[in-house]
Backbone as JSON, one array per atom type, in Angstrom:
{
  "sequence": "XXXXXXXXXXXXXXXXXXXXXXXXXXXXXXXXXXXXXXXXXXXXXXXXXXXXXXXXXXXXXXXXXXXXXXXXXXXXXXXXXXXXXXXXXXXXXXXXXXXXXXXXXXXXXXXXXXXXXXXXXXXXXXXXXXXXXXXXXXXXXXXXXXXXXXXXXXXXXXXXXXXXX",
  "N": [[201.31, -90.84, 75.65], [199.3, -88.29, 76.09], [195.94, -87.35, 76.23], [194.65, -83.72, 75.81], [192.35, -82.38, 77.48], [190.38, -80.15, 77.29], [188.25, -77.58, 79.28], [185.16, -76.31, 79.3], [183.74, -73.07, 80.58], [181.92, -71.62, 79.72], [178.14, -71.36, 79.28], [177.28, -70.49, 76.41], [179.58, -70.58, 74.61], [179.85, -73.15, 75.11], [177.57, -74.07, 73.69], [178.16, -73.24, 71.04], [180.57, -74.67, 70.75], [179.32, -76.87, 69.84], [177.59, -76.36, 68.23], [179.61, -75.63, 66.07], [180.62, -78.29, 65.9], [177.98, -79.82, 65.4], [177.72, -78.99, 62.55], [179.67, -79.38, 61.1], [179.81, -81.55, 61.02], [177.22, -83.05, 60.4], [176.47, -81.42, 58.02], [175.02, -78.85, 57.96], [173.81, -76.63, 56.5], [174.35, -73.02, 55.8], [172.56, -71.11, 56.76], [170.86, -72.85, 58.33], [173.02, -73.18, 60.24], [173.11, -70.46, 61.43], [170.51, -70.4, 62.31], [170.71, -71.7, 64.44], [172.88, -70.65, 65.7], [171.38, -67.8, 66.61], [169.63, -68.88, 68.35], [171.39, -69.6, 70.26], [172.35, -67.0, 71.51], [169.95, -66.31, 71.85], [169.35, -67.27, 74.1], [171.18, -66.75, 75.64], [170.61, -64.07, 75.78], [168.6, -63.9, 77.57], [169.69, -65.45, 79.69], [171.16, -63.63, 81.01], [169.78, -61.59, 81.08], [168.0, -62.22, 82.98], [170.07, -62.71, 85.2], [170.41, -60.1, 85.98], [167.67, -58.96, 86.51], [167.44, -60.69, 88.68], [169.32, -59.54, 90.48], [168.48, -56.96, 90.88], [166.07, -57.36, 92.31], [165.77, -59.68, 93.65], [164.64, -61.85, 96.11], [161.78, -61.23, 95.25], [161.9, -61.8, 92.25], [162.47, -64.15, 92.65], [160.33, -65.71, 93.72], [158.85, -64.51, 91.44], [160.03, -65.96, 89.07], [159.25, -68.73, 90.3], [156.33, -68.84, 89.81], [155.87, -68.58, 86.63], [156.49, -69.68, 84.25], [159.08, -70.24, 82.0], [159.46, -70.57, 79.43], [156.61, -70.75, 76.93], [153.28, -71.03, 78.18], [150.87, -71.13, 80.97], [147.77, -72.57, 81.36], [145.72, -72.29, 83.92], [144.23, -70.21, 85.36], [143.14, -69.15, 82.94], [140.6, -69.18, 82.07], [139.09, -66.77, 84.12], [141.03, -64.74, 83.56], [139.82, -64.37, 80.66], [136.77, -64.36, 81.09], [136.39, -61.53, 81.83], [136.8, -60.03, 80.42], [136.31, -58.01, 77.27], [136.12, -59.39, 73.46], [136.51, -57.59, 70.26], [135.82, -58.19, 67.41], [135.58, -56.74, 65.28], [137.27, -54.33, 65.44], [139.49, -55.45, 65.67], [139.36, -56.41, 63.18], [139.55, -53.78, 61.9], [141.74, -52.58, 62.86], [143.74, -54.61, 61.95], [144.2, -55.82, 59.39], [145.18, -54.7, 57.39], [148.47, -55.38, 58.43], [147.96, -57.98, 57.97], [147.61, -58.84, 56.04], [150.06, -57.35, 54.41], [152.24, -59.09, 55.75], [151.42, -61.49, 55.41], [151.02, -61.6, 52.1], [154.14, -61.15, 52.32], [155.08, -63.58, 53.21], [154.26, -65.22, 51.26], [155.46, -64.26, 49.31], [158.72, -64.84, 49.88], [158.41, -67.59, 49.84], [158.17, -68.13, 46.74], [160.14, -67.07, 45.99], [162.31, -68.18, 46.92], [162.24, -71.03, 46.06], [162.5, -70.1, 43.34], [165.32, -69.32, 43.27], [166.41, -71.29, 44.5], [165.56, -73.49, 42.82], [165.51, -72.66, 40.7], [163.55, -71.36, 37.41], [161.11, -73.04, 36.13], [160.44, -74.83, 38.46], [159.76, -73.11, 40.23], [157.58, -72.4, 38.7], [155.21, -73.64, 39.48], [155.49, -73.08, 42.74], [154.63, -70.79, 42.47], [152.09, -70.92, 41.29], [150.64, -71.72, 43.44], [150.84, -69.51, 45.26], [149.51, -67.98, 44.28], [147.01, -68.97, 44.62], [146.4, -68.81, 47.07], [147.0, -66.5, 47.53], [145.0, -65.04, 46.37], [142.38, -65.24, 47.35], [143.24, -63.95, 49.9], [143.38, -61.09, 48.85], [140.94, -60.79, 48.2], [139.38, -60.64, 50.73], [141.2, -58.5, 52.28], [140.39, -56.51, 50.39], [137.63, -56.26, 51.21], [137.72, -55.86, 54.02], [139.21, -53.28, 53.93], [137.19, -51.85, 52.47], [134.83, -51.79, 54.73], [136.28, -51.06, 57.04], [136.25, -48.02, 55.66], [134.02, -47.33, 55.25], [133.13, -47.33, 57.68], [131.28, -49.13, 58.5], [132.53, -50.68, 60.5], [132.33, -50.03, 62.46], [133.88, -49.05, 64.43], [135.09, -46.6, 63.96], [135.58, -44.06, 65.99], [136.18, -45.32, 67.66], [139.08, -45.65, 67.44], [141.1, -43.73, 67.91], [142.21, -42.94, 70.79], [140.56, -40.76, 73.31], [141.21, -36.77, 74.04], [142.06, -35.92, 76.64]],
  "CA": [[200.76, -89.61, 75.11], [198.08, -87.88, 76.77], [195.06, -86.34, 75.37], [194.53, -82.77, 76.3], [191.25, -82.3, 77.92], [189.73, -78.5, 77.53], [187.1, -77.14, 79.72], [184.51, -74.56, 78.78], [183.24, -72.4, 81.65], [180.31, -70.42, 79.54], [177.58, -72.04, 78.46], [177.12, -69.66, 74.98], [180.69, -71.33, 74.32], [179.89, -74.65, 74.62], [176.37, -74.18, 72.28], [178.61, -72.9, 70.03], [181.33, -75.78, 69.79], [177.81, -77.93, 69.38], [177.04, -75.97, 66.6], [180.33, -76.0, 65.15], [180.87, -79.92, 65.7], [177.08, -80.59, 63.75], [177.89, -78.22, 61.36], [180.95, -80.04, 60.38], [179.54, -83.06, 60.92], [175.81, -83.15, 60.09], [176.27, -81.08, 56.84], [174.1, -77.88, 57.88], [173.45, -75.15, 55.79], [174.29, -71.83, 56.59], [171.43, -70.85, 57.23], [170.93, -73.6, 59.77], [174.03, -72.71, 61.23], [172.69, -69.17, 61.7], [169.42, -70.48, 62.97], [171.58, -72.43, 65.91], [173.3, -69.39, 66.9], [170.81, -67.31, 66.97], [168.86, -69.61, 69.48], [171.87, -69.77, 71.59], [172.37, -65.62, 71.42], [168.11, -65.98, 72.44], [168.96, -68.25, 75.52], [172.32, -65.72, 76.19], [170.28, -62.87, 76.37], [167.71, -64.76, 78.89], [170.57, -65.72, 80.99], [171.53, -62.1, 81.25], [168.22, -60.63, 81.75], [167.51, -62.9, 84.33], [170.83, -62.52, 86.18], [170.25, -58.57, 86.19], [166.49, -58.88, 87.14], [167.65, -61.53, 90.17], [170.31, -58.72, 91.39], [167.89, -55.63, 91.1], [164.5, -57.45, 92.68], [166.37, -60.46, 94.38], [163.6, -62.65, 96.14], [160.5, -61.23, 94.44], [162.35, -62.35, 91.57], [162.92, -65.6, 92.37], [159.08, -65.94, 93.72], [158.1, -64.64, 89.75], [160.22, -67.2, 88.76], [158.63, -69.94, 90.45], [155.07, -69.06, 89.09], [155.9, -67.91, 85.86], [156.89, -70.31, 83.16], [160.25, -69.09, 81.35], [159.18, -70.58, 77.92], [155.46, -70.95, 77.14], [152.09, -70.62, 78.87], [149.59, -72.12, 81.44], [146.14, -72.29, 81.23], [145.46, -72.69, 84.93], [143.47, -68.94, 85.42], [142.82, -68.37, 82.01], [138.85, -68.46, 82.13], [139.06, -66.13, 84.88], [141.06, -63.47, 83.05], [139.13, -64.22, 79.52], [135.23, -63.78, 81.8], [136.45, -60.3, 82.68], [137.38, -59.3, 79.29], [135.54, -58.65, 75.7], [136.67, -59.11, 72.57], [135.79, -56.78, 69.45], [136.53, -58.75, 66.17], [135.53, -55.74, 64.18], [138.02, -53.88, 66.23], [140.39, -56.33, 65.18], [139.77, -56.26, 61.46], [139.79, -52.63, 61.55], [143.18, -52.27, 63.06], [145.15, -55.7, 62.08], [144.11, -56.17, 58.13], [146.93, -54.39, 56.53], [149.28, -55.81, 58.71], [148.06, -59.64, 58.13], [147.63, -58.81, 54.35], [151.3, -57.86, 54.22], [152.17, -60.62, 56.49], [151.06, -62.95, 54.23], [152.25, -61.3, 50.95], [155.6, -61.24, 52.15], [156.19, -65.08, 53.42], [154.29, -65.98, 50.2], [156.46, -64.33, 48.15], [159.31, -65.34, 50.23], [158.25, -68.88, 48.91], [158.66, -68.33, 45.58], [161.52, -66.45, 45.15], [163.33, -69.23, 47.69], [162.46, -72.17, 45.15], [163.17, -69.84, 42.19], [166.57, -69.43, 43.61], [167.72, -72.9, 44.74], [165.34, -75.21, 41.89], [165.31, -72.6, 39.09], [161.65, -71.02, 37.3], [160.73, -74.45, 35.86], [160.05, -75.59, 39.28], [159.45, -72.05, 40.48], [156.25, -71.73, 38.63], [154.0, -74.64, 40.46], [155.08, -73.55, 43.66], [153.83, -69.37, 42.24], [150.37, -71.26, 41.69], [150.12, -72.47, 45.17], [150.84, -68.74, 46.39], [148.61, -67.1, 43.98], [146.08, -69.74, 44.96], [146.41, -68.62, 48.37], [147.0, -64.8, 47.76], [143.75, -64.27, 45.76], [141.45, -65.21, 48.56], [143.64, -62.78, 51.13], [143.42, -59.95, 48.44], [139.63, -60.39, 48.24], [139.28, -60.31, 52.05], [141.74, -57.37, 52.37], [139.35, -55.15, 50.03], [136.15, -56.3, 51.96], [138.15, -55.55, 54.97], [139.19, -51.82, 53.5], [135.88, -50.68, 52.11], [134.02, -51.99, 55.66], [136.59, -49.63, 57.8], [136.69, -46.81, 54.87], [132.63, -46.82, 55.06], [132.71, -47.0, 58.85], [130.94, -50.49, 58.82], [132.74, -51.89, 61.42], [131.55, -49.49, 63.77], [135.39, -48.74, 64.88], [135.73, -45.0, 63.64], [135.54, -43.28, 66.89], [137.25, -46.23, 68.94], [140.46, -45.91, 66.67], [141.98, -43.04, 68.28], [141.56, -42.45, 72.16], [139.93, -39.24, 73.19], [142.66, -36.51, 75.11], [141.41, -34.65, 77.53]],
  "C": [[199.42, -89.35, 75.78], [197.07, -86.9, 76.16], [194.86, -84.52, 76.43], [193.01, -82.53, 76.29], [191.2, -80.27, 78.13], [188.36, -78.28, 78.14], [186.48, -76.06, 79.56], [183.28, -74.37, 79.62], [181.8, -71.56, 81.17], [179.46, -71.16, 78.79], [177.19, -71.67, 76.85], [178.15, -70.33, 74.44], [180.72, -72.43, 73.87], [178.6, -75.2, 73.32], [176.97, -73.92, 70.73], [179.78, -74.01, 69.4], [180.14, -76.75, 69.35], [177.68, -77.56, 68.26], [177.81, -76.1, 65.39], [180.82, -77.58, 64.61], [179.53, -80.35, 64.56], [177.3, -80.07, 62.63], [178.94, -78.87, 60.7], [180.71, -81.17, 60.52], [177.85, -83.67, 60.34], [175.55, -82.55, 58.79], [175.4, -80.1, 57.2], [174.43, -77.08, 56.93], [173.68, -73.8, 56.69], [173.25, -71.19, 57.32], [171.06, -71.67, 58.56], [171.63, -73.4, 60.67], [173.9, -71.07, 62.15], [171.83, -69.22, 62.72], [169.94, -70.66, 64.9], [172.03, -71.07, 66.67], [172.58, -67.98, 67.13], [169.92, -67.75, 68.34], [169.83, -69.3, 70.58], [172.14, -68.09, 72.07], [171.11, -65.43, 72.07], [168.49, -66.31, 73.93], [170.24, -66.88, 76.15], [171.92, -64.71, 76.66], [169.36, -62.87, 77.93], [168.55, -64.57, 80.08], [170.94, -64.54, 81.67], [170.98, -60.9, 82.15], [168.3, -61.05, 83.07], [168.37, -62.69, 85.67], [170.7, -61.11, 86.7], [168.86, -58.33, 87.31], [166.81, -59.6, 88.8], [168.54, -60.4, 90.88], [169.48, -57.45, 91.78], [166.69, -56.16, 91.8], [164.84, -58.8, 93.62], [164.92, -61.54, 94.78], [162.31, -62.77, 95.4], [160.59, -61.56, 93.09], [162.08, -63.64, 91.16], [161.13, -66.05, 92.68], [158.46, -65.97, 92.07], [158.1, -66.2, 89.44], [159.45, -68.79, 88.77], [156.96, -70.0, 89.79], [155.13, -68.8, 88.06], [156.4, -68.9, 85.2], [158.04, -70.03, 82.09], [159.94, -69.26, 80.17], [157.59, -70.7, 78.06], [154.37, -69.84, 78.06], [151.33, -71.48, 79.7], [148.56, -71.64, 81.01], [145.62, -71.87, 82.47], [145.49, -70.66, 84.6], [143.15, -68.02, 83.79], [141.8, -67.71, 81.83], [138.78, -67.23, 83.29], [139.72, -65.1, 84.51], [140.39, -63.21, 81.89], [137.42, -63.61, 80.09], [135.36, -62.13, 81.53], [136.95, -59.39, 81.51], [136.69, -59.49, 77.96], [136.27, -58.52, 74.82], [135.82, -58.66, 71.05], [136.26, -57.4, 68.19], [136.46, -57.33, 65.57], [136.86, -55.33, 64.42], [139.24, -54.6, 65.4], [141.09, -56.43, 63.56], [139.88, -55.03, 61.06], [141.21, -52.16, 61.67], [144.03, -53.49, 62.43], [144.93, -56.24, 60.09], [144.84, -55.77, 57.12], [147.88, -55.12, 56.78], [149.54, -57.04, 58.36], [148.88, -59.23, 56.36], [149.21, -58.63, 53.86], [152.04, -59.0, 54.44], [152.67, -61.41, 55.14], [151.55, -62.96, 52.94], [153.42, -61.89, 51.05], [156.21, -62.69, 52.17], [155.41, -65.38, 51.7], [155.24, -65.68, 48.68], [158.09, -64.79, 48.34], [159.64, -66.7, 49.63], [158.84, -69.5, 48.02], [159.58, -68.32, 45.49], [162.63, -67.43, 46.37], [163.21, -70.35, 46.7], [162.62, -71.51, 43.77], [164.57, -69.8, 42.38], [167.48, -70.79, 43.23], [167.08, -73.65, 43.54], [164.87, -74.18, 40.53], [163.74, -71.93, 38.55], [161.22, -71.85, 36.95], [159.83, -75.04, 37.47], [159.49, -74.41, 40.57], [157.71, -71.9, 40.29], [154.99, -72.71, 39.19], [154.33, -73.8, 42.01], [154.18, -71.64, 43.8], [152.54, -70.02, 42.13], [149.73, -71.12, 42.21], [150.07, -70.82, 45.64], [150.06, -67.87, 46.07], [146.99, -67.68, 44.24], [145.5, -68.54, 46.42], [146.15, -66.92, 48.82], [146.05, -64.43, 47.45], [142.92, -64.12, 46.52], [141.52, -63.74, 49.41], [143.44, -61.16, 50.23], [141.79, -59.57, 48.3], [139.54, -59.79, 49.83], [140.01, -58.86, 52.4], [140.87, -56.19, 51.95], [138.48, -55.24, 50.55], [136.9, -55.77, 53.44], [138.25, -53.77, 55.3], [137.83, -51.21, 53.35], [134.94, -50.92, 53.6], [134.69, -51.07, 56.47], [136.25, -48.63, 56.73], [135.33, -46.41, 55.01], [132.2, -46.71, 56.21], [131.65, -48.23, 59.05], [131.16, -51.4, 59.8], [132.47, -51.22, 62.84], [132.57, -48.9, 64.8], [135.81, -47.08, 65.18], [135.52, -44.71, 64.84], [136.79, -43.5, 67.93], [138.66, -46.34, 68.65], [141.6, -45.12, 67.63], [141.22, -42.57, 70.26], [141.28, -41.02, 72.34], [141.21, -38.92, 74.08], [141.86, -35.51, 75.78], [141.86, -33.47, 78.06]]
}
């Protein structure tokens, strides 16, 4: 008797019997199982891009490539683009303090309502503590954030919207 040997030509294919072998063997969670194939769907689209970009730009391509890091970052010329550039915190808290403030809301309520789910409100309401611990601070900061743009404090109002000529 002979075993039947199958070969799989795409690599998205074979991430995917991976996923289905731990999944049936490691006990994941759906969710985990989701996580997995989303990663390999991330790397699929990569492969894609990349093959498109290599056919439309061909060598200067492959030059990027070689200086360019496909995941990540170097450091190597950082000080040399940071010198040549300022940064405006105000600027910063004028435009990005709604956005955090939701942000942050949302995973902390995320939190909760994930251990009210799976462990119940009993075990729900320690970990609401921790997020109202955490949220009160960000809701102070948020209003010192608001009334400093709303009074023009941060010195921003003008720089918000570019001029049109």
């Amino acid at each position: 008797m002979h075993a039947q040997v199958s070969t799989i030509d795409s690599p998205a294919a074979m991430a995917h019997v991976i996923a289905m072998f731990m999944a049936t063997h490691a006990e994941l969670q759906p969710s985990e199982l989701r996580m997995l194939e989303s990663l390999d769907a991330f790397r699929s689209i990569g492969i894609s891009e990349e093959e498109f970009l290599r056919g439309k730009f061909g060598q200067e391509f492959e030059d990027y490539c070689r200086r360019v890091p496909r995941f990540g970052f170097r450091l190597r010329g950082l000080r040399e683009t940071l010198a040549g550039s300022t940064f405006d915190w105000r600027r910063v808290v004028a435009k990005e303090y709604g956005s955090t403030f939701s942000g942050t809301s949302f995973v902390l309520f995320l939190f909760v309502w994930d251990r009210w789910l799976v462990d119940g409100w009993p075990a729900a309401r320690g970990t609401l503590l921790v997020a109202l611990a955490i949220w009160a601070p960000c809701i102070v900061l948020y209003l010192v954030a608001r009334r400093l743009k709303k009074t023009s404090r941060l010195g921003t109002a003008h720089a918000e919207t570019p001029a049109t000529v």
